[in-house]
N, C-alpha and C positions, 0 to 999 in steps of 0.2 A: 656291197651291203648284203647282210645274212638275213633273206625273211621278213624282212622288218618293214612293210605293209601289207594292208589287205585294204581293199576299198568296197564298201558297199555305196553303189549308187541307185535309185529308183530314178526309174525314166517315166513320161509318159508314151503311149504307146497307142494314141491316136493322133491324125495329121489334121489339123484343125489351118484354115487358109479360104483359100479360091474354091476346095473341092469342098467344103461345107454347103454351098450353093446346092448341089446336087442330093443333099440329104434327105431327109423328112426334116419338116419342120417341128417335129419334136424332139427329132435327135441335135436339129442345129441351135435351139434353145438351154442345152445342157452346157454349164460350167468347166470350163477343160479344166485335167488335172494339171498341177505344176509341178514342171519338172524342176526337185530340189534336192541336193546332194544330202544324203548322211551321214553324218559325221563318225565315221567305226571308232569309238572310245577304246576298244583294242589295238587300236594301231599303233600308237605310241605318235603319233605326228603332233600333237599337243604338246607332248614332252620334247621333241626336237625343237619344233617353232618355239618354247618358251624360253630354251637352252640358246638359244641363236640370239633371241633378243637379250642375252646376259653375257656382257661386255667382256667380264674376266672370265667366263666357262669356255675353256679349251676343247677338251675332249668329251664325253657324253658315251660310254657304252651301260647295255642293260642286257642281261642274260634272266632267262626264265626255261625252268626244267630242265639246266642244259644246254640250251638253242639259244646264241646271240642273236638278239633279235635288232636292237640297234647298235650302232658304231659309228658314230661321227665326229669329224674335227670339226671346228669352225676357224674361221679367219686364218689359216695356214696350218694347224696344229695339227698332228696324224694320230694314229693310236699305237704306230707304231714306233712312235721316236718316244725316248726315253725322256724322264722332265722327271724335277727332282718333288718325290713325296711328300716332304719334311714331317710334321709329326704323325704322319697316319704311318710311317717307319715303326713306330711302339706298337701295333697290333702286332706287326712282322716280327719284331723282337719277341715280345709275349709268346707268340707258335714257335721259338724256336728254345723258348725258355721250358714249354710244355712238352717238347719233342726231349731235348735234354733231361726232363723229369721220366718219359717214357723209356728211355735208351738206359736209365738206371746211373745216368751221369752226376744227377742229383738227389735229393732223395724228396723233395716236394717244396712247396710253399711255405712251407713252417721250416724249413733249413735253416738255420740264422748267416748271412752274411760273414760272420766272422771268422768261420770255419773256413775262407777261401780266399776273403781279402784282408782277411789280419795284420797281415806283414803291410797294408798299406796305409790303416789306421794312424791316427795323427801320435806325438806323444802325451802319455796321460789324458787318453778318451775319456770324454763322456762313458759314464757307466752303462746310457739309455742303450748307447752303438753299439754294445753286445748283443742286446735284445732285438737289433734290427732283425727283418725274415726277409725272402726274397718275393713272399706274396706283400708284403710291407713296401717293397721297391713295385710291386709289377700296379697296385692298387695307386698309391702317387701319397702311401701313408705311410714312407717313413719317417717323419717328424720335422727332418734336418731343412735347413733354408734353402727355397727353390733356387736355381742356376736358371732358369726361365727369365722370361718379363726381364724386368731391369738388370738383374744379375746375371744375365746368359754373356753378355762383352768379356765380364771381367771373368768370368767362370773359363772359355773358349783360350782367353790370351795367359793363362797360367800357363805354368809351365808342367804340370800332371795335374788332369780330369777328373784322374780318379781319387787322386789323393785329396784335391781341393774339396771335390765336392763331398767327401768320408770327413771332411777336418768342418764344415760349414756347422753353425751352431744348433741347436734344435730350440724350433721353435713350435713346436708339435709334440706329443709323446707320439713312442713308435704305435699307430695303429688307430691313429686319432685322426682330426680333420684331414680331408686333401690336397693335398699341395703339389701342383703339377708341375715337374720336374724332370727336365732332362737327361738332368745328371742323377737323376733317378735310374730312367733307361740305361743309361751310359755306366753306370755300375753292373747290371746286369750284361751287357755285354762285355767288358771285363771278366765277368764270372762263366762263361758260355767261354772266351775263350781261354781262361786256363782251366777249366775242367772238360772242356771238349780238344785240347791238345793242339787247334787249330786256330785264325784267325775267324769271327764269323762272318764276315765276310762266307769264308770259304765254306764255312758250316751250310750259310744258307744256300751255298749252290748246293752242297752233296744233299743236302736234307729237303729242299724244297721244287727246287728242278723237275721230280716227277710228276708233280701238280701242275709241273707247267710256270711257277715262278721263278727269274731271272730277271738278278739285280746286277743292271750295269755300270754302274761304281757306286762309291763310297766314301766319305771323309773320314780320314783317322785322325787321333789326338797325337799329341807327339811322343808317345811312347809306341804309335802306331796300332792302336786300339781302336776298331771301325765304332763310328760316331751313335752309340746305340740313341734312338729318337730323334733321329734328323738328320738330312743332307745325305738320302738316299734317292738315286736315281732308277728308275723302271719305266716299262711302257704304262700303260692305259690297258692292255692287253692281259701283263703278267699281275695290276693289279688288281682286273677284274678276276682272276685266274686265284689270286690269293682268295679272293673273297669266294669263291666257286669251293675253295677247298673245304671253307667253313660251313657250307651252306649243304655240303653233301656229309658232313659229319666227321670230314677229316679222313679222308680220300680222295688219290687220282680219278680221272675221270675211267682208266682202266680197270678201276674196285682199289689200286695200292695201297695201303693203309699209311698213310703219312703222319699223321697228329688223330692222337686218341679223340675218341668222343666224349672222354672224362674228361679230358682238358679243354674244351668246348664249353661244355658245361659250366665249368670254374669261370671259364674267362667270361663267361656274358651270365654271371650271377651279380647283380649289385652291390656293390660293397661301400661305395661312400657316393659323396655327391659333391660337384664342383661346384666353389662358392660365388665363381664365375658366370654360371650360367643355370644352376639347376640340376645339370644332365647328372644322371646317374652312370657310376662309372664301375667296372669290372677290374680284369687286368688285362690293361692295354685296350679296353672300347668301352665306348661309349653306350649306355642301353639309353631307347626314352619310347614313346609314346606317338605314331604317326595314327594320327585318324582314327582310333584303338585299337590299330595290332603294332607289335612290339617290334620295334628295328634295332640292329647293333651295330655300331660305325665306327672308324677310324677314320681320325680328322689331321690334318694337315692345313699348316697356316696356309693362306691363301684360296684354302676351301678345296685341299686334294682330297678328293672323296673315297671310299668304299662301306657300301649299305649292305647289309643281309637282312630280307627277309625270309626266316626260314619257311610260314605258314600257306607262302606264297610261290616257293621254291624261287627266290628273288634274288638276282645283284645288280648290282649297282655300280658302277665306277663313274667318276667324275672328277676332270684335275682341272686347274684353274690356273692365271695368272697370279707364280706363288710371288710377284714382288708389293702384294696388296694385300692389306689384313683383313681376315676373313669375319672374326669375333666382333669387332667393335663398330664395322661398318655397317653388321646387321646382313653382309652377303649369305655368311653360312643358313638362317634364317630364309631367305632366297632358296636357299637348294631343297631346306628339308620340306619348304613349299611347293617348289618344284615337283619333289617326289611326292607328298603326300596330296597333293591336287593333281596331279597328272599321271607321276609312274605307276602307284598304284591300285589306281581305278582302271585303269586300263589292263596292268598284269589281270587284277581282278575277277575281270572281264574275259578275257581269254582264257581264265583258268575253269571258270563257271561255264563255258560254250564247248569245253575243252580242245581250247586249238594247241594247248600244251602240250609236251612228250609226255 
């Protein structure tokens, strides 16, 4: 464990008994003080004990300024064993869509799709699927019908991902409501690997490895195309370490510039809003509202977490028991409870005393 308490206790500091006899009777008249523990709101022991009583919450790390301050399993789970993200994987994608706009591999968000996956295009398109962009794919507003929720079986057991999910009909114009999609993600990775030359898989290890994130496998489709928004496995470690990258502006902990801070920007600017829940979404996270300062998240079924709060200099990681749904159970509502009555009064606190770096 890195740091991860401080205890303030008040003692009393007079022996009150047998030797009271021996006093003055106006000292032996006086009300002893009681020795009562204080609860340091810094500590973070709130935030563990309330993580522990939460059946699916696995893993639990929190880094502030830099310094992992907590790191715990619970019920067997380590931080060091890898457990599969599922969709907090589209933040990952997104940083590697923005790295690719950096390298000059793309030329930005308004690129249109067509220019790259043309030849995958159904016959006689939709006119709209020209006009798709790849900020259109990264926002969850390209129009086309979700491979999610009910259609994700039939989407998965095709026989090309890419092409099914380009041929699905629009039921959205391109840039309209949100519709959160997989095979949203799963086009843009497609697109990352034939304009980065490599599988991304491999992309993400040459490009993001200096941050310190490493992905230990990956599902491909059967053209063998890594599964962009799901069924990506990492530690607890390398996804508190992804969120660390975002939180320092898109740099190793060394200074290395990894991911612009224009592309930071982009991705935790609002752009639509899920009809699901409210949240406000970017490309590839989540923005909303804790306690009133501004958190950005990548969420994964079963409540795999990563928080940033930048004001706070805050991350967050949290993975979960992903064979349990996180949305309709009301769990994820649990965590961001979690954090906002717990982690963050606490960071708060330590930030204000400055026991921070």
């Amino acid at each position: 464990m890195l740091n991860r308490r401080s205890f303030a206790l008040a003692f009393s500091f007079v022996a009150w008994g047998a030797s009271a006899q021996a006093q003055s009777p106006a000292s032996a008249t006086m009300t002893p003080p009681v020795a009562s523990p204080v609860r340091d709101v810094a500590s973070f022991d709130e935030a563990v004990r309330r993580s522990r009583a939460l059946p699916a919450l696995e893993t639990l790390m929190i880094a502030q300024d830099g310094e992992t301050v907590v790191e715990e399993g619970f019920r067997g789970a380590r931080t060091s064993r890898s457990t599969n993200i599922k969709s907090a994987s589209k933040s990952i994608v997104s940083a590697l869509v923005g790295i690719a706009i950096d390298k000059a591999l793309l030329t930005g968000p308004d690129q249109k799709i067509a220019e790259i996956l043309g030849a995958d295009f159904p016959q006689d398109p939709d006119p709209r699927l020209a006009t798709v962009t790849i900020g259109n794919l990264l926002s969850m507003q390209a129009g086309l019908e979700r491979t999610s929720g009910a259609n994700y079986g039939a989407w998965i057991s095709s026989r090309n991902w890419v092409r099914d999910a380009l041929a699905r009909p629009f039921v959205e114009e391109p840039g309209g409501s949100m519709l959160y999609s997989t095979g949203s993600t799963h086009l843009l990775s497609a697109i990352l690997t034939k304009v980065g030359g490599k599988s991304t898989l491999q992309l993400a290890r040459d490009w993001l490895r200096p941050a310190g994130v490493e992905i230990a496998s990956w599902e491909r489709d059967p053209q063998g195309v890594y599964l962009g928004g799901n069924q990506m496995a990492m530690t607890p470690r390398s996804l508190l370490a992804f969120g660390e990258l975002y939180r320092r502006g898109g740099t190793a902990e060394d200074g290395t510039r990894v991911l612009s801070r224009d592309w930071i920007d982009r991705s935790w600017t609002p752009r639509t809003t899920s009809r699901f829940h409210d949240g406000r979404y970017g490309y590839g996270w989540f923005i909303d509202d804790f306690a009133g300062r501004t958190g950005y998240y990548g969420w994964g079924y079963g409540g795999q977490m990563i928080y940033v709060f930048p004001d706070l200099a805050l991350t967050v990681a949290i993975t979960s028991d992903e064979t349990q749904p996180s949305g309709r159970g009301g769990y994820v509502e649990d965590l961001h409870r979690l954090v906002t009555e717990t982690i963050l009064p606490s960071a708060a606190e330590r930030k204000s005393r400055g026991d921070t770096g």
